[in-house]
N, C-alpha and C positions, 0 to 999 in steps of 0.2 A: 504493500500500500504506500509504504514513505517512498518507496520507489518509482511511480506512478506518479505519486503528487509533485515529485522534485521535478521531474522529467516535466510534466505539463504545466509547471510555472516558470520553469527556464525558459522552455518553447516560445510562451506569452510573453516573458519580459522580449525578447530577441522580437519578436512578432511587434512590438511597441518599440524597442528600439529603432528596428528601422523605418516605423510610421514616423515616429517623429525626426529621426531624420529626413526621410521625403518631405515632411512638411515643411523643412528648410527649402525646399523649391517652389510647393504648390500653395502652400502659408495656407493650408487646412485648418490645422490647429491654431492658428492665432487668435481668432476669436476666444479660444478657454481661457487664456492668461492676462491680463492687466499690462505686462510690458509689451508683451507682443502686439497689442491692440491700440493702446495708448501714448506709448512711444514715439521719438521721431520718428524710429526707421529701422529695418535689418542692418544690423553690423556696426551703429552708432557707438556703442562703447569703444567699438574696437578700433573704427576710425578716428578715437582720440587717441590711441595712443600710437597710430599710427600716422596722423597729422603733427604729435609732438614728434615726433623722430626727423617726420619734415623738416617743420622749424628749429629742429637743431642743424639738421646740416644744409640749410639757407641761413646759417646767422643767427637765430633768434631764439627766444626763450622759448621753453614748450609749454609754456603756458598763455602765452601771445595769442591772438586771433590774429592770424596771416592774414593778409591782403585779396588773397588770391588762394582756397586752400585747392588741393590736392584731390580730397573727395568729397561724396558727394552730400553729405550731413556728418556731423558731428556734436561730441557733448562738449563744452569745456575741460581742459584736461587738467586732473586734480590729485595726485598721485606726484610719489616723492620723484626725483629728477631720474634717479640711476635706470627707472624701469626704461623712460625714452631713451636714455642712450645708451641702453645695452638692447634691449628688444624692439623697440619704436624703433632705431634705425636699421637693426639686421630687415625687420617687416618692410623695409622701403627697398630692397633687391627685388621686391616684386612689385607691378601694378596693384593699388588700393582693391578693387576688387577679387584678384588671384591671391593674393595675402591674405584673405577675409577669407574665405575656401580653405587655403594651406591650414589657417590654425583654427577654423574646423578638421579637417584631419587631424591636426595634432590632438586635439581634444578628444578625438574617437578613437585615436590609437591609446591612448592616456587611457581611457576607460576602460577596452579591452584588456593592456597591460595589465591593470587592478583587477581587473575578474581572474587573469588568470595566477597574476600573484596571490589571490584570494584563496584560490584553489589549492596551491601551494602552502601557504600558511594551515589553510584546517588539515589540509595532510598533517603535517609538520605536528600538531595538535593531537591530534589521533582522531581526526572526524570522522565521523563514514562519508561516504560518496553521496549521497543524500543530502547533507548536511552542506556541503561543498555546493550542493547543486544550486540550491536556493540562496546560499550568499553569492555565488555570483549574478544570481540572479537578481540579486538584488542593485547593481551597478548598472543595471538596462533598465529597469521599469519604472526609476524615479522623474516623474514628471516637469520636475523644474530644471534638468539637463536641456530641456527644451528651449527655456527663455536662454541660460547661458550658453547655449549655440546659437541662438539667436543675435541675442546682444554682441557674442565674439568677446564675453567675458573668462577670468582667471581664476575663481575661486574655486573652480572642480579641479581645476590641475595644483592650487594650492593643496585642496584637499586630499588630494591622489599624493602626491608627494609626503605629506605628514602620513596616512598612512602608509606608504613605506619605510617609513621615517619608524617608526613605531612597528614594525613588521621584520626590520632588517635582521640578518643574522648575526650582523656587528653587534645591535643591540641585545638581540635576545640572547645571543648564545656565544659570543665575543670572537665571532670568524674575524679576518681580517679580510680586505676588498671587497669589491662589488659595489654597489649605491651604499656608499657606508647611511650614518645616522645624520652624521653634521652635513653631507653633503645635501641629502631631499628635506631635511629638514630648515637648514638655511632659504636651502631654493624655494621652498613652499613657502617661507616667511617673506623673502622678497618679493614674491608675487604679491601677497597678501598677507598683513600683518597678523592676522590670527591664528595660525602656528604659535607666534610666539610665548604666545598666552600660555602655553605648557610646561613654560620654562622653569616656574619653579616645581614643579612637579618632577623635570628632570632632573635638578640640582638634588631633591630630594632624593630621587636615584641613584645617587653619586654620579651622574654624569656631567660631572663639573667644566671637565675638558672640553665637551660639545657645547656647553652654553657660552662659556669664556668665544672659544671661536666663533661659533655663529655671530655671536656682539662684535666682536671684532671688524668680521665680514662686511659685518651690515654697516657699521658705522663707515669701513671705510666707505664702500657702498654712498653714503649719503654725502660725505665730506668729500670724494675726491672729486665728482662731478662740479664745474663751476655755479657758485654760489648757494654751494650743498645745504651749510648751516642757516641762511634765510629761509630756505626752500622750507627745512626741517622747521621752521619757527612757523611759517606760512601755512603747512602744512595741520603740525597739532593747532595755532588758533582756529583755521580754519574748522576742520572737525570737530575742535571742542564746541563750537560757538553751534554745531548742526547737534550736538548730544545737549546739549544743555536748553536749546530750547526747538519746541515743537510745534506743527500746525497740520491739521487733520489731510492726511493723502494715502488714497487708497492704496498706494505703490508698494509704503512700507509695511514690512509684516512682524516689525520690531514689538517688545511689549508695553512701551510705552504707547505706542502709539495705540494697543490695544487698551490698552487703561484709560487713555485720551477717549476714546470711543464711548467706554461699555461706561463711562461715569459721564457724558456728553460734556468735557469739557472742552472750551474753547482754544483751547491752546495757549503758546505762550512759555513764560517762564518755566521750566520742568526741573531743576538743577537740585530743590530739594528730594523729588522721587528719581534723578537720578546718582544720586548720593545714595540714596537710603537703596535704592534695587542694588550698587555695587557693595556696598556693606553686606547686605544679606547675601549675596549670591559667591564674594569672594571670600570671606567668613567661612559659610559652607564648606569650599573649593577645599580652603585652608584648612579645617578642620579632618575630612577626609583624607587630605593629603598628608598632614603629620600623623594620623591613625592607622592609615592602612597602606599594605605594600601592592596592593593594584596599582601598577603603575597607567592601565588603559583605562583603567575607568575613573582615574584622578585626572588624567587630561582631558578627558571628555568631558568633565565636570569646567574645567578654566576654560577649554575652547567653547562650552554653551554659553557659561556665563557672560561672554560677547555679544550674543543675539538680546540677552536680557536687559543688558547696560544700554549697548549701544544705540542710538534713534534711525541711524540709515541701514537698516534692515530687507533688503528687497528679496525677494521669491529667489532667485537665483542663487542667494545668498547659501541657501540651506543645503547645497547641494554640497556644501562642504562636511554638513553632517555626515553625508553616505557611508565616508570612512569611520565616523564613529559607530556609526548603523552598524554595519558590518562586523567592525573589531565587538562590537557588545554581541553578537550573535554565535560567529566561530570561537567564541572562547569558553560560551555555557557547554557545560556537561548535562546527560539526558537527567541529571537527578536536582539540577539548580530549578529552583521555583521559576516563573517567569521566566523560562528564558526563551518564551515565541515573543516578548514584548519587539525589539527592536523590528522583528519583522513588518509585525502587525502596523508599527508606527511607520514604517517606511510604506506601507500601501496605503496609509492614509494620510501622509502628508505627497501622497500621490496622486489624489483630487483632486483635478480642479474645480476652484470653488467658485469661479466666475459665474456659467453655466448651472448650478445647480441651484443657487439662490437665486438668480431670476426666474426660473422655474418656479420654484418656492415661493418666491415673492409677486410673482406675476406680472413684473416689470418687463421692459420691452428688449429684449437680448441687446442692443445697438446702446439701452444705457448708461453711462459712465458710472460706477461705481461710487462717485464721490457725491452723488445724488440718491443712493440708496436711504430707507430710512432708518434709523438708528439699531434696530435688532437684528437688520439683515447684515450693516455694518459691522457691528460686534461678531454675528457667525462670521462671514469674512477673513476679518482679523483675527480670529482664533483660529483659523484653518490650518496656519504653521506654528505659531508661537506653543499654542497650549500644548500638542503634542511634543517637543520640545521640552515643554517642560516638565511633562510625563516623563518622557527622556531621562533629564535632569536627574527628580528623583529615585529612576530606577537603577541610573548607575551611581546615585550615592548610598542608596542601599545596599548592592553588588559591594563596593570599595568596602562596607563595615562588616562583610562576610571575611574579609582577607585581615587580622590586626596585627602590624606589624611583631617582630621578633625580638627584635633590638630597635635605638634610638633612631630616631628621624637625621639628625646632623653626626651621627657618628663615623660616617663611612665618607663626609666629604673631604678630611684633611689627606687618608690613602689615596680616596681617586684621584685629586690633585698633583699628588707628591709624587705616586707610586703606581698610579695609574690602574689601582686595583676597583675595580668596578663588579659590584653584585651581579650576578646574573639574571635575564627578566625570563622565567618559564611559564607560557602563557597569561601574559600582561603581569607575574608576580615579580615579584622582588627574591631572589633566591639566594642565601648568603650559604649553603653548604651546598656538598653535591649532591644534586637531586637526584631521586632515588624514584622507583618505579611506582603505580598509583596502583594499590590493588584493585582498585572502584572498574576500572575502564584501562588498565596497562601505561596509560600516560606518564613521560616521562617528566614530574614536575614535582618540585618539595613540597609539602604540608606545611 
């Protein structure tokens, strides 16, 4: 039977995978989604940051509105310097609209790679084939891959990268070579600063060495580009001044903005709920991470806590969870409570909810969202966040199954000095040699 059901939900995600990619031609699917519909255009994001690579190699800031651009819509471009002039100009060896194509393929090879590193890892785990079947399946049938193909957005390849990042052998099991940990794990932060939110989580690992460099990276990263340090000052005012204050747009799927909704306020000043959502949320983070040696389900805890703080929250965004999705799936045993949760939340933040509350609602499909009336609004915006934060909870409860052995900061002065690093067997913390699992044969400590 599990064999049957794996088989006919890979099928389907693969069957939806490549609907939604045709629908990158025939724009079918654009009416489900808010960005696809409401939006300038196909490829807008992506032709910022390929406009900025322009304007660096014509002279100018990549943050300039050129004269004369390149293609044929674009967003402002908002994003620290190093990404235009390391990727914005390689992207200009090709024509704007063959560029837009290219990293759609990059993105689908990226996806595949993760399915089939997916595969690899529940091996690795002791999974069955079944088991395997359905997290990869889970990398095809998540719906909001669709707007970031669309848009020609980064945060699936961030998040592809952190999980490998958290997957690697380096880290689990201290091979040397291959994608080590600092390498997808830097690259994933550059893309998109939400990797980094793990960091202490790794430190707590004793992965001292990886955090030290990745900062290093990145800083040079921002400083060696001309006029790096403004950029960087330009950069945090800028996004703080968008977290701190708010005004009702169907776009974002952040929870403030669902709080802004379900209590009809009008927007404005937000700086004390977003004080008070980062205390609660990184608290937590914090609390879990000095009690338990789950090392995957404490970062999964710091990289949610970003959808929760943050106010620029879009659909696309979530697609970064996939790799949390996944890593909370392949790591349950058949005897852990809950462990269909992560599935179950990834076919339901699989909905689109455009379509169905106007259904519901009995408004006219053609209208905009931001005209719905306040309870249709609220389902809406609960459509990604709350599961999330379903999420949230279940892998803080997961993390207080695992309670550390010894001290939280005991093992960072070795790593540093001596380079001795715990081992992580299946997302744990492993300070002896682990030894066999009578439960299921798995090779991983108690």
């Amino acid at each position: 039977m599990q064999k049957w059901v794996s088989w006919t939900f890979l099928l389907t995600a693969l069957a939806i995978h490549v609907m939604l990619i045709t629908s990158l031609w025939t724009g079918l699917l654009n009416p489900l989604f808010h960005d696809t519909e409401y939006l300038l255009g196909q490829g807008a994001d992506f032709f910022a940051f390929y406009q900025a690579g322009t304007n660096i190699l014509n002279g100018i800031s990549c943050y300039s509105f050129p004269p004369s651009p390149v293609v044929p819509y674009f967003y402002p471009y908002r994003y620290l310097p190093y990404f235009a002039y390391s990727v914005g100009i390689i992207l200009n060896l090709l024509p704007p609209i063959t560029a837009y194509w290219a990293w759609v393929g990059l993105i689908l090879v990226s996806i595949w790679l993760a399915a089939w590193r997916t595969i690899s890892v529940a091996r690795r785990l002791g999974r069955p084939s079944w088991e395997a079947r359905i997290a990869a399946a889970m990398w095809f049938v998540f719906s909001p891959i669709y707007i970031e193909l669309y848009l020609g957005q980064v945060t699936l390849l961030s998040g592809i990268l952190t999980f490998f990042a958290l997957t690697s052998p380096q880290f689990t099991s201290g091979v040397k070579g291959g994608l080590s940990l600092v390498t997808s794990w830097t690259l994933g932060g550059l893309a998109k600063l939400i990797p980094f939110t793990i960091a202490p989580v790794l430190l707590a690992g004793a992965r001292v060495r990886t955090v030290l460099c990745a900062g290093l990276i990145t800083a040079a990263a921002i400083l060696v580009v001309p006029h790096g340090l403004e950029s960087l000052l330009f950069f945090i005012d800028f996004n703080a001044a968008r977290t701190m204050y708010l005004s009702p747009y169907p776009g974002s799927h952040s929870l403030k903005m669902l709080i802004l909704y379900l209590f009809s306020l009008p927007g404005g000043d937000f700086r004390v709920i977003t004080l008070l959502l980062a205390g609660i949320f990184i608290t937590l983070s914090l609390v879990a991470m000095l009690y338990s040696r789950d090392i995957w389900s404490c970062s999964a805890l710091f990289a949610l806590s970003y959808f929760f703080i943050m106010t620029d929250v879009w659909e696309h965004h979530y697609t970064f969870l996939l790799a949390l999705l996944v890593l909370g799936w392949i790591r349950g045993g058949p005897n852990d409570r809950l462990r269909w949760v992560p599935v179950l939340l990834t076919l339901l933040m699989s909905i689109p909810m455009m379509p169905i509350i106007s259904l519901l609602s009995g408004a006219d499909p053609g209208v905009n969202p931001i005209n719905w009336e306040p309870m249709w609004s609220v389902l809406y915006h609960s459509s990604k966040v709350v599961p999330a934060l379903i999420l949230y909870c279940w892998f803080f409860w997961t993390s207080l199954a695992y309670p550390r052995e010894n001290g939280t900061l005991r093992t960072l002065w070795p790593a540093f000095a001596l380079g001795e690093e715990p081992t992580v067997m299946k997302g744990l913390l492993v300070q002896s040699v682990p030894v066999a699992s009578e439960e299921n044969g798995e090779h991983f400590n108690h």
